[in-house]
C-alpha positions as CSV (number, residue, x, y, z in Angstrom):
1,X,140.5,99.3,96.9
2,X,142.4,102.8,97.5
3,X,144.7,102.4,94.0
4,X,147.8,103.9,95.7
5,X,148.1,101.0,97.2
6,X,147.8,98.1,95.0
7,X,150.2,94.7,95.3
8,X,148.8,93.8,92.1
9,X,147.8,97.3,89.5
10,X,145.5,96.4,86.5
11,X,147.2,95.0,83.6
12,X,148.6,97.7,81.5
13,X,147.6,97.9,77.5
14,X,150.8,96.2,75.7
15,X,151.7,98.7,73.0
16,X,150.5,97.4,69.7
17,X,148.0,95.0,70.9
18,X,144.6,96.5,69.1
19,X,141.7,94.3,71.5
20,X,144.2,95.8,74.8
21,X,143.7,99.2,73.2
22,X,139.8,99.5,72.8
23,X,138.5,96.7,75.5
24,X,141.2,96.1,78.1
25,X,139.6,93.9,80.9
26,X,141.0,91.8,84.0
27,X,141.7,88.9,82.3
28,X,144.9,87.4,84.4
29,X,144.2,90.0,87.5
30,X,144.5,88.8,90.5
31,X,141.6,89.7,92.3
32,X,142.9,89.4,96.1
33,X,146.4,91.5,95.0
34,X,144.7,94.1,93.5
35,X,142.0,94.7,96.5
36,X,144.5,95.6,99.7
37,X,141.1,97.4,101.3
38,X,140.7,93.0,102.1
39,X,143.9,92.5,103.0
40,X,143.7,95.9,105.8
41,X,140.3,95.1,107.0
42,X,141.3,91.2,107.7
43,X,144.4,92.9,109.7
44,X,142.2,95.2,111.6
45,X,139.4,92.2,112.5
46,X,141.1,88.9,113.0
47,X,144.1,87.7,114.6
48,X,147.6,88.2,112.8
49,X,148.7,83.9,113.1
50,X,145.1,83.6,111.1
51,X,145.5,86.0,108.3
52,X,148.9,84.7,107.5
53,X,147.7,81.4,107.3
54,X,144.8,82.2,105.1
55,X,146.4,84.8,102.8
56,X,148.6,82.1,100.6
57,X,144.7,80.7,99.9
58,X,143.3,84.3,99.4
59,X,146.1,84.9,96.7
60,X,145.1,81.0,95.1
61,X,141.7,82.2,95.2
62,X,142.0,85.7,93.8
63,X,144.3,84.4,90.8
64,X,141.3,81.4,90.1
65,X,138.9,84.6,90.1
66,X,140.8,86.7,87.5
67,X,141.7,83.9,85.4
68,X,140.0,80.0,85.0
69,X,137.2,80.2,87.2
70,X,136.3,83.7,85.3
71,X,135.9,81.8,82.4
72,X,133.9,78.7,84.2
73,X,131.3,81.7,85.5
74,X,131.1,83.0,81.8
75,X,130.5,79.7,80.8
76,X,128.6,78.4,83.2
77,X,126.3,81.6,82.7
78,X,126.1,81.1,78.9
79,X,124.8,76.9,79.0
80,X,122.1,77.2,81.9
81,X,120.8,74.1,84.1
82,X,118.4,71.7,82.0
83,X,116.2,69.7,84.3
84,X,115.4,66.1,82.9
85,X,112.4,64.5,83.6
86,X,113.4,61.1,82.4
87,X,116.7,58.8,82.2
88,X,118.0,57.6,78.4
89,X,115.5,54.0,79.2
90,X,112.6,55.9,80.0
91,X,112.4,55.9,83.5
92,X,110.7,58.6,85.5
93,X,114.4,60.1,87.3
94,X,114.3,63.4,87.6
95,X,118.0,65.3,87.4
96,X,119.6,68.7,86.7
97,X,122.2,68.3,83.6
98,X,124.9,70.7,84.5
99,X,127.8,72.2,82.1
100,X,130.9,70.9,83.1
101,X,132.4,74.3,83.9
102,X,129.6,74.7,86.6
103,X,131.1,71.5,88.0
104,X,134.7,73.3,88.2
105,X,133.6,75.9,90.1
106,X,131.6,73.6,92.6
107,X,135.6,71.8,93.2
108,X,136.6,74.8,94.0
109,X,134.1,76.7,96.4
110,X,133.0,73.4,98.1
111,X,135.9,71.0,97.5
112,X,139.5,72.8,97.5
113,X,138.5,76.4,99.6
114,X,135.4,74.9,101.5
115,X,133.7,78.2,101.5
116,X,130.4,76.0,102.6
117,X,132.0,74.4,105.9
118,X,134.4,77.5,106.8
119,X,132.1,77.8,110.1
120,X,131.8,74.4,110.9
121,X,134.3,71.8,110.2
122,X,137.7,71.8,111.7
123,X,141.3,71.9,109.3
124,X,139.8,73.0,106.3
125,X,143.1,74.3,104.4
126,X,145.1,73.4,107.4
127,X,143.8,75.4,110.2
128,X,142.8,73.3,113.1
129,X,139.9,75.1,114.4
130,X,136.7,76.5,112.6
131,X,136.7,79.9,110.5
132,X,135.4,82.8,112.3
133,X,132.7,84.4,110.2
134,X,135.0,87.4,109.2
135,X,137.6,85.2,107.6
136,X,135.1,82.9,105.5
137,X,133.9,86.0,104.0
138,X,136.8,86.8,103.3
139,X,136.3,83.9,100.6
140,X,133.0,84.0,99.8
141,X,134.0,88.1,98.7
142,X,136.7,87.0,96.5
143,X,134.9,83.9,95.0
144,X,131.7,86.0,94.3
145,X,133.7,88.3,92.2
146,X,133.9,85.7,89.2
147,X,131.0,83.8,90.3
148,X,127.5,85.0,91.8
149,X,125.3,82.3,91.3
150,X,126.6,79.6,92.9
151,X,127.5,81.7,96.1
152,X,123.4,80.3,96.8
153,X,124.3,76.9,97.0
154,X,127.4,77.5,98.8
155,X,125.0,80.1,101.3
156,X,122.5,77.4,101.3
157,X,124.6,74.6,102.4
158,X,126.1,76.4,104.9
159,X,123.0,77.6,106.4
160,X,121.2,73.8,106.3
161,X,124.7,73.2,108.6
162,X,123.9,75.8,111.0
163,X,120.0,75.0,111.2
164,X,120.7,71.2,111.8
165,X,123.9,71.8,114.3
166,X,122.1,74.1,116.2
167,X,118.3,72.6,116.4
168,X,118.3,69.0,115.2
169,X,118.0,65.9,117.5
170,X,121.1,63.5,117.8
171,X,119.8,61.1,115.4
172,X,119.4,64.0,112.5
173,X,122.8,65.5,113.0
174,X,125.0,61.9,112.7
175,X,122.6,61.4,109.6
176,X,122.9,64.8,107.7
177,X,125.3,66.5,109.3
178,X,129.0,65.5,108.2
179,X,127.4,65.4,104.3
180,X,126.4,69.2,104.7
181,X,129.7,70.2,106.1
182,X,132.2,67.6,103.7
183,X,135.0,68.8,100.9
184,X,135.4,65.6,99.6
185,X,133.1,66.0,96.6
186,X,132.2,62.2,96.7
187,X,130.4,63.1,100.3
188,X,129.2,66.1,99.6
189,X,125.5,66.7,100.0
190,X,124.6,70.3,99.5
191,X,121.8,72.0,101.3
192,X,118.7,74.0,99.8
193,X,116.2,76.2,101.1
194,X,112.8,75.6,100.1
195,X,110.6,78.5,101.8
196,X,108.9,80.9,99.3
197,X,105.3,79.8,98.2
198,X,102.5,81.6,95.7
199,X,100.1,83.0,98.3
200,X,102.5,84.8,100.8
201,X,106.1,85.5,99.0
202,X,107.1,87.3,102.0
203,X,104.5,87.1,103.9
204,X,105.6,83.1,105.4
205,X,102.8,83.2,108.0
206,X,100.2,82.7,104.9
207,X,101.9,79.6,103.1
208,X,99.7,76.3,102.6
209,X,102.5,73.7,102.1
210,X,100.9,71.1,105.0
211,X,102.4,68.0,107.0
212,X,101.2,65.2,108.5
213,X,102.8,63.1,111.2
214,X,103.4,59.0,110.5
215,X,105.8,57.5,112.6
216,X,108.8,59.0,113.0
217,X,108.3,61.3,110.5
218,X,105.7,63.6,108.5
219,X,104.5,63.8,104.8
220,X,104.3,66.9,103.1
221,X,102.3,68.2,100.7
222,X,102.3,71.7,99.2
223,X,104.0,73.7,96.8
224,X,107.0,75.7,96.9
225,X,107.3,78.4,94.1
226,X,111.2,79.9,94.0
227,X,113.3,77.2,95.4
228,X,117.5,77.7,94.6
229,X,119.4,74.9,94.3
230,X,116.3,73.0,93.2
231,X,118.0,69.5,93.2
232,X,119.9,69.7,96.9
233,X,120.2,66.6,98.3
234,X,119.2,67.9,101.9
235,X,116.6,70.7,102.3
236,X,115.1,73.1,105.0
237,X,111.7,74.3,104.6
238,X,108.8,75.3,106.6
239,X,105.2,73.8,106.3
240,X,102.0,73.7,108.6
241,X,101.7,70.4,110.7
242,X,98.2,69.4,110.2
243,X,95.9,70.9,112.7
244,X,98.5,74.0,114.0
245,X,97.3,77.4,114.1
246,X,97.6,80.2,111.7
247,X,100.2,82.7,111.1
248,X,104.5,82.5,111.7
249,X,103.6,80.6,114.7
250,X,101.8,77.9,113.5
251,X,105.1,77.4,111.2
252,X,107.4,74.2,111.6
253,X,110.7,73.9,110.3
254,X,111.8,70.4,108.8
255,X,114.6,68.4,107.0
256,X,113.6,67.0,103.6
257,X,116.0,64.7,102.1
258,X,116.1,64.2,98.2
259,X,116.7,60.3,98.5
260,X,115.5,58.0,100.6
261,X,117.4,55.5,102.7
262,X,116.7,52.9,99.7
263,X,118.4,55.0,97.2
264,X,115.1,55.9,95.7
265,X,113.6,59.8,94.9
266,X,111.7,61.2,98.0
267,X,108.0,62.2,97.0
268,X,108.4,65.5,95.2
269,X,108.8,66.8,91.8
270,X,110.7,69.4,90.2
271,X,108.1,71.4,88.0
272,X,110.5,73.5,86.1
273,X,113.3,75.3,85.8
274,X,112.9,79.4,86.3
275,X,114.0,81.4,83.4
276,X,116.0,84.2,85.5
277,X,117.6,87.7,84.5
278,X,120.8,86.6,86.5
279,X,121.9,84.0,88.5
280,X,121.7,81.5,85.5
281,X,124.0,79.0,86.1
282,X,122.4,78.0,89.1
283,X,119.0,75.9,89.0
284,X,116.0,77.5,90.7
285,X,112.9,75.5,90.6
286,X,109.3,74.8,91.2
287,X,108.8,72.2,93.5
288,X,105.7,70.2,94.1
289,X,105.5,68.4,97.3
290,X,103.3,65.0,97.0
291,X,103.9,63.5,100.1
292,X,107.6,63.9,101.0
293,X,109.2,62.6,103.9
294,X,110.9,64.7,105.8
295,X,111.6,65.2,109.8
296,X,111.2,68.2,112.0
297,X,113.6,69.9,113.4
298,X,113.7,72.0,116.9
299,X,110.3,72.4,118.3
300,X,107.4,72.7,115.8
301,X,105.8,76.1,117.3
302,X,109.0,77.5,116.7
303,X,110.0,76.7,113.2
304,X,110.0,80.3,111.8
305,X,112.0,81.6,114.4
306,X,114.4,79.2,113.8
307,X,114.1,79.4,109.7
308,X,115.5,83.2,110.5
309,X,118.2,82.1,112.1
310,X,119.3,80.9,108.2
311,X,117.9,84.0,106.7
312,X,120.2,86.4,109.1
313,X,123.1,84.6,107.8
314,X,121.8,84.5,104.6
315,X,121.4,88.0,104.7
316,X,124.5,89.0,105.8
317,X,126.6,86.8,103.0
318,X,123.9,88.7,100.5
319,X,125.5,91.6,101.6
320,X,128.6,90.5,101.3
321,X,127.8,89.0,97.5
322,X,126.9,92.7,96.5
323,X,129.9,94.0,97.7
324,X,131.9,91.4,95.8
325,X,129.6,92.7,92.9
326,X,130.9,96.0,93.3
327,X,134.2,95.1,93.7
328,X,134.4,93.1,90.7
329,X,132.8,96.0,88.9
330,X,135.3,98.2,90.5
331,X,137.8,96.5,89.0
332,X,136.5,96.4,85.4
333,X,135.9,100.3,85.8
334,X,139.5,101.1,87.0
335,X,141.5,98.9,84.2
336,X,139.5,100.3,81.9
337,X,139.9,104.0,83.0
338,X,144.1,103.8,83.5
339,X,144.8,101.7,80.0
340,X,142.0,103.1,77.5
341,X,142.9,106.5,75.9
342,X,140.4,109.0,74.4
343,X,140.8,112.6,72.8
344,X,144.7,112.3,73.8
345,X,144.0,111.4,77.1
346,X,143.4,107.9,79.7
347,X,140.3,108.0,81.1
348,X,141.5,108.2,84.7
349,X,143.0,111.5,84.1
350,X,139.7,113.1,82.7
351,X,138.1,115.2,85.5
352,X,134.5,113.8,84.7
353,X,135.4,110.1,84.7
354,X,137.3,110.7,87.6
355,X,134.2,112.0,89.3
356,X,132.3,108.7,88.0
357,X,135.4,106.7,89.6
358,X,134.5,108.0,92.9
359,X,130.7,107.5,92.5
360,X,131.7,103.8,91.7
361,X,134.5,103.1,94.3
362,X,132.7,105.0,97.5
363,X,129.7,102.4,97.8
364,X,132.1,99.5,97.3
365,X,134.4,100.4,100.0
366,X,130.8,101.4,102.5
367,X,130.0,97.8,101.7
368,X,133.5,96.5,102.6
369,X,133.1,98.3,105.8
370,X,129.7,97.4,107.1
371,X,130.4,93.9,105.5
372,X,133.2,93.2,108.0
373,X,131.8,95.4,110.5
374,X,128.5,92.7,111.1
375,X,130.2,89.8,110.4
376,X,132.8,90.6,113.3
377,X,129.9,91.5,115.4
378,X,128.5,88.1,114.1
379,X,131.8,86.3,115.4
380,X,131.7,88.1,118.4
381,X,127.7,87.4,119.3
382,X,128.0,84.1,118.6
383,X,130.9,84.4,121.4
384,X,128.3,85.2,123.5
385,X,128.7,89.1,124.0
386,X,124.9,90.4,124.2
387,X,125.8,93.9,123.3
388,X,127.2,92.5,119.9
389,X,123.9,90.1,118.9
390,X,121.9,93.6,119.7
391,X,124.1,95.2,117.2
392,X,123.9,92.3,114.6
393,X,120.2,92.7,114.5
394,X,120.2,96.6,113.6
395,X,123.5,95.9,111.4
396,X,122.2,93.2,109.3
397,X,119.1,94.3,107.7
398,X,120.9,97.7,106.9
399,X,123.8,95.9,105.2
400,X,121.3,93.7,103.2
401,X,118.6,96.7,102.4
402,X,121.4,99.2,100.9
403,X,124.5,97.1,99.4
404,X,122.0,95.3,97.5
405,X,120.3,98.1,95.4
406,X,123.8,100.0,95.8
407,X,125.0,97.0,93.7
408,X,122.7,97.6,90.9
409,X,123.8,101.3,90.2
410,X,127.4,100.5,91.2
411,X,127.9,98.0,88.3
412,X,126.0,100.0,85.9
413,X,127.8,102.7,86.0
414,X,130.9,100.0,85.9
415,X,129.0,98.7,82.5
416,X,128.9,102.4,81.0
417,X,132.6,103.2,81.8
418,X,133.4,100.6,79.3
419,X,130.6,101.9,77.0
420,X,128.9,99.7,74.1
421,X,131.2,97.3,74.4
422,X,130.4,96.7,78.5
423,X,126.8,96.1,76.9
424,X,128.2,92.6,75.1
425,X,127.8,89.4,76.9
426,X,131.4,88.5,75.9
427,X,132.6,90.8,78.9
428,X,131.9,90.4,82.5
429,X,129.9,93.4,83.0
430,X,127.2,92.5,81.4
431,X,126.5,89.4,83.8
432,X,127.8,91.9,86.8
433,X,124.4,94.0,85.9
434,X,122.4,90.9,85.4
435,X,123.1,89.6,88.7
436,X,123.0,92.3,91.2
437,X,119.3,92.7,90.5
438,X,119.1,89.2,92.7
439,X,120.4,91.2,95.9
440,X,117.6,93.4,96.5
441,X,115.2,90.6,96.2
442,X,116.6,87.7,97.5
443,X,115.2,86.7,101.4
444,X,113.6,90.4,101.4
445,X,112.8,93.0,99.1
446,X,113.8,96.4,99.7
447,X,110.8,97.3,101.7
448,X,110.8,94.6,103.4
449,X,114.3,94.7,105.0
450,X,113.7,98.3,105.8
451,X,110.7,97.7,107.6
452,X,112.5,95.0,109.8
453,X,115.6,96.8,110.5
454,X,113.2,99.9,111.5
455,X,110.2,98.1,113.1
456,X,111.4,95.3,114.5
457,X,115.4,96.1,115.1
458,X,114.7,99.3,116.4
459,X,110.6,99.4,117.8
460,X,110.9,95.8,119.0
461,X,114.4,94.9,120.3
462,X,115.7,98.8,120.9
463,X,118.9,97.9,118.9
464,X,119.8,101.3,117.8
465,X,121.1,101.5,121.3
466,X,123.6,99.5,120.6
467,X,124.7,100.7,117.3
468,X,124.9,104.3,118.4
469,X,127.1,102.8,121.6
470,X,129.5,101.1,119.3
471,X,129.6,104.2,116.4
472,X,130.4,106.5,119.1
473,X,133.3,104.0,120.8
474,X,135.1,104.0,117.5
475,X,135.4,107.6,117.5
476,X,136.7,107.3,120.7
477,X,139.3,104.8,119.2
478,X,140.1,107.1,116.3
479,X,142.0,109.4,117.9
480,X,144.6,110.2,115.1
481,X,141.5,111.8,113.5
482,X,141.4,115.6,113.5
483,X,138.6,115.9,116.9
484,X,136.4,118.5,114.3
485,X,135.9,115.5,111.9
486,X,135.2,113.0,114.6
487,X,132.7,115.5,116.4
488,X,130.5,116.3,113.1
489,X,130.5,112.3,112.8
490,X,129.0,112.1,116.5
491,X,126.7,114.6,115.2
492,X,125.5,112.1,112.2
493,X,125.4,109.1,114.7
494,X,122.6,110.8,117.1
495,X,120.8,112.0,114.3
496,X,120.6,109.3,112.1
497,X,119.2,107.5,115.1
498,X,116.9,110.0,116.3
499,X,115.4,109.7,113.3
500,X,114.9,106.0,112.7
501,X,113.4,106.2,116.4
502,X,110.6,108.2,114.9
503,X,110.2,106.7,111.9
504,X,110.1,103.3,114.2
505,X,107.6,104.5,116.6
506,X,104.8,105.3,114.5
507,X,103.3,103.5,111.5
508,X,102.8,106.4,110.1
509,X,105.8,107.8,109.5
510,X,106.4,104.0,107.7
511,X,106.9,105.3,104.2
512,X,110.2,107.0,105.7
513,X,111.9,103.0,106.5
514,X,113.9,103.5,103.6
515,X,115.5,106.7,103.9
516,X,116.1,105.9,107.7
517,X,117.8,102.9,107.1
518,X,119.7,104.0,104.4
519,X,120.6,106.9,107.0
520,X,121.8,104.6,108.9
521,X,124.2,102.9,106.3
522,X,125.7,105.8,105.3
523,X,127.1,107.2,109.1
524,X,127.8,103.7,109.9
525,X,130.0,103.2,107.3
526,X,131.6,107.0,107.5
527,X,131.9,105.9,111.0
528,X,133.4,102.5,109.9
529,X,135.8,104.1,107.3
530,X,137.5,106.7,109.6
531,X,137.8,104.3,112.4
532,X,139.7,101.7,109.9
533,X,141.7,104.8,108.3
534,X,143.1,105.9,111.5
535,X,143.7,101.3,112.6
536,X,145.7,101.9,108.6
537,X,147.8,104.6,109.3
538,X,149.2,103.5,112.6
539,X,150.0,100.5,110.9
540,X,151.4,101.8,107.6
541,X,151.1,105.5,107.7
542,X,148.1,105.9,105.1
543,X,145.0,107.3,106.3
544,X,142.8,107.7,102.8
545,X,140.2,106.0,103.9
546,X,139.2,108.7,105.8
547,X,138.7,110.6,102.9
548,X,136.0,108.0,101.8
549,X,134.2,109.0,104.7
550,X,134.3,112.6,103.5
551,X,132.6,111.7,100.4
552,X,129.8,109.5,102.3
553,X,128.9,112.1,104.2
554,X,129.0,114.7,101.7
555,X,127.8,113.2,98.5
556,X,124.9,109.8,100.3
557,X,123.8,112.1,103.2
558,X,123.4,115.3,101.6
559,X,122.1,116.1,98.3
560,X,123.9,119.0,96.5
561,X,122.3,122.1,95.2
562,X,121.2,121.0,91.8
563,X,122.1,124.8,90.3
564,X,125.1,125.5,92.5
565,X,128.3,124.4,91.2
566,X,130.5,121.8,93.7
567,X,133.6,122.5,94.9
568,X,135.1,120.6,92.3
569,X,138.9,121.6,93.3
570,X,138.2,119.5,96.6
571,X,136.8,116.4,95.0
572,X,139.4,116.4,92.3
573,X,141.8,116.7,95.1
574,X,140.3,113.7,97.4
575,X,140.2,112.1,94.1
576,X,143.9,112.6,93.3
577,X,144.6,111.1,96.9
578,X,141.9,107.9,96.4
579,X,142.7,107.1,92.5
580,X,146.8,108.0,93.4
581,X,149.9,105.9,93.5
582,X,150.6,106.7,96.9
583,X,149.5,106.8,100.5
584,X,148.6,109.6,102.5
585,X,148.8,110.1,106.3
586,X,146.7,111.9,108.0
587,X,148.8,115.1,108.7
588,X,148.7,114.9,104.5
589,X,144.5,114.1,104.5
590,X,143.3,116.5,107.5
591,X,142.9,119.3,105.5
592,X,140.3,118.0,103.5
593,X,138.2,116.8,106.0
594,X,137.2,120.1,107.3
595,X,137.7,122.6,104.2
């Protein structure tokens, strides 16, 4: 959010009102008017007949975000999941107990917005086709500000949708199917993912979880050690069929249902609950397989391949989730900063704080960018252009590997510019922090992603290609950007690349994955930012964004002289222009991008 430019400003401090004066928060904000970075980057990536139908429900949304369904999450959060292993008569019936405010804000993501079936079913909130990628995480962004945990089950559900549309028989889909993809809550069936086991974590092609064909189906056996959503009624997972060989490709992927046709439990057990830092109101579990029916899906040699189908998408809304993080953070930080005064002063107008501003809103805006940026090229793969699933495979591991751990610092630092108070579980911040540790371990650790987005995006498939061919055509597009600042971006792009080439080629120079895909981030997004600040100002004359990309490139690709002093006049004054009440064209901005 450039602040110049807010529908919707943080609420102001009402004279006299002592809690206003020393902890103002967003209580009442609405989360879509306040963000108009959303608002420009839907204009920029979908058609203008779609994001006028879906901006009334963007503006429900952002007002659920800052006000009821705030409190739900907080609630929620508070009165975790309690797994029951017995009914009042003593009968061995497993269930989850829930908190009823965790029920509110399943009515609303799956039920009223249908975040889950965005991608798949057909007049969800009145449009009569299916939601292109771009514009259902458009909602997942804005309902992830107020609530993180259950954005799993939503991803989880939608994911099941896409494995079972795309590789399940006949007979699976008009079983499964319409359940995964329903906003009638009385239909629902949400989906889970049951994939991480003790002895490999990340390392599939070592799990131990068996199955064993009878009849039309198999049996598994096995245990799966972090499973979300632990009580979905319809689950992917990926066992061994009995007698395949070792490694990913003796994987197969299958569809475990938690009932049986007879209304009675399949055969597995929920151990226990995990006791996590974040994510709390959702239920992760232990689950012990004792013979479970279940039913493959797609062909058996190719289960893993197809399981990463789910985890690219999963991986991509993971991104998104951090950026929603960030955002919410962003907000906290700002309404704090313009309605808390200290010695004399708001914080916004202190240069310091300003400075932390910057360092809070510049990774929240990258991971707008590169958000939007893969899930168009998402959309447009799935269209069929090749050139855009090449660019999807570099894109996505980047976006996952550095909005993730970006996240982290980014609501910190959001927790610290409210100070002792932003410590107290009472406020949103404190959750904020708690939460965005999930990113950076959730289908991947850090090192992990790195290591695909360098080893195989780049040494196996060659997709750098790709992103440096579409980096450098948005340059080309830019044209309203001052040619020097556009050349030392080209500049960026072949470097950036030529050194993930060499990182990629040669095991080892492996210890370097992370700084070349963060490389990566970073000129992607400066790319992204200039290209949507020049789309901006033809359509309304203000070009700030830009100046975001300044500050990428200065402050993420370059680290200062530790003993030098900065030009503080020039960040003050992209400051004033970022943190202002008004837009800037670029006539106004170019002078900053080259002093």
């Amino acid at each position: 959010m450039l602040a110049g430019n807010k529908r919707d400003a943080a609420p102001a401090a009402k004279p006299g009102n002592a809690a206003n004066l020393i902890a103002p928060d967003t209580t009442g904000l609405n989360f879509y008017r306040a963000d108009p970075s959303l608002a420009d980057l839907l204009r920029i990536h979908l058609p203008k007949s779609l994001v006028d139908h879906i901006e009334p429900h963007l503006d429900r949304l952002g007002a659920l975000a800052g006000g009821r369904l705030d409190e739900c999450a907080r609630l929620a959060d508070r009165h975790t999941p309690i797994l029951h292993q017995r009914d009042r008569f003593g009968r061995d019936a497993q269930y989850v107990e829930y908190h009823p405010a965790y029920r509110e804000l399943e009515a609303a993501a799956f039920g009223e917005f249908g975040i889950h079936a965005l991608s798949h079913r057909k007049g969800i909130m009145g449009w009569p086709d299916v939601y292109p990628v771009t514009a259902k995480h458009a909602f997942t962004l804005l309902f992830n500000e107020t609530e993180f945990g259950m954005g799993c089950p939503i991803n989880v559900t939608d994911g099941c949708a896409k494995l079972l549309s795309k590789f399940g028989d006949e007979t699976l889909k008009a079983k499964y199917l319409d359940g995964l993809i329903q906003t009638d809550m009385s239909k629902l069936t949400q989906g889970g993912q049951f994939m991480t086991e003790k002895e490999g974590g990340s390392d599939v092609g070592t799990l131990t979880s068996t199955a064993v064909p009878e009849g039309d189906h198999w049996r598994l056996y096995g245990e799966k050690w972090f499973c979300s959503n632990a009580d979905a009624k319809v689950v992917m997972l990926l066992a061994r069929p009995e007698g395949a060989g070792p490694g990913t490709r003796g994987v197969g992927l299958f569809l475990m249902p938690r009932f049986l046709d007879d209304g009675s439990p399949n055969h597995y057990r929920i151990v226990r609950l995990k006791d996590k830092l974040g994510t709390r109101s959702m239920a992760s579990g232990e689950i012990k397989l004792e013979g479970a029916i279940a039913y493959a899906v797609g062909k058996l040699d190719r289960g893993f391949v197809q399981m990463a189908e789910m985890v690219n998408s999963s991986r991509l809304s993971n991104g998104v989730k951090s950026t929603a993080l960030m955002r919410r953070a962003w907000h906290d930080a700002i309404t704090v900063a313009k309605n808390r005064v200290v010695f004399g002063s708001r914080i916004v107008d202190l240069p310091l704080a300003r400075r932390q501003l910057l360092k809070i809103l510049v990774p929240t805006e990258q991971g707008m960018s590169v958000s939007f940026l893969t899930a168009d090229a998402l959309d447009r793969a799935e269209g069929g252009s090749q050139d855009a699933a090449a660019l999807l495979r570099i894109l996505t591991p980047t976006l996952k590997f550095r909005a993730t751990r970006d996240a982290r610092k980014v609501c910190g630092d959001a927790l610290e510019m409210r100070g002792g108070i932003g410590y107290v579980e009472e406020f949103a911040t404190a959750r904020l922090l708690r939460d965005a540790h999930l990113g950076s371990i959730w289908e991947g650790t850090g090192n992990i992603v790195a290591i695909d987005a360098l080893k195989r995006a780049i040494g196996r498939h060659g997709a750098e290609s790709a992103l440096g061919a579409d980096l450098h055509s948005r340059l080309d597009d830019a044209v309203r950007v001052p040619l020097a600042w556009r050349d030392r971006l080209r500049g960026l792009i072949d470097r950036s690349i030529g050194f993930a080439r060499d990182v990629a080629r040669s095991s080892e120079n492996e210890a370097d994955a992370r700084r070349a895909t963060s490389a990566l981030y970073h000129v992607a997004s400066a790319v992204a930012l200039t290209w949507e600040g020049a789309k901006i100002d033809a359509m309304r004359g203000d070009a700030r964004r830009v100046l975001l990309s300044r500050l990428v490139v200065e402050h993420r690709l370059y680290q200062p002289d530790p003993f030098a002093h900065q030009d503080g006049k020039l960040e003050l004054a992209i400051a004033g222009h970022l943190l202002g009440e008004q837009a800037a064209g670029i006539d106004e901005i170019a002078p900053l991008l080259t002093a």
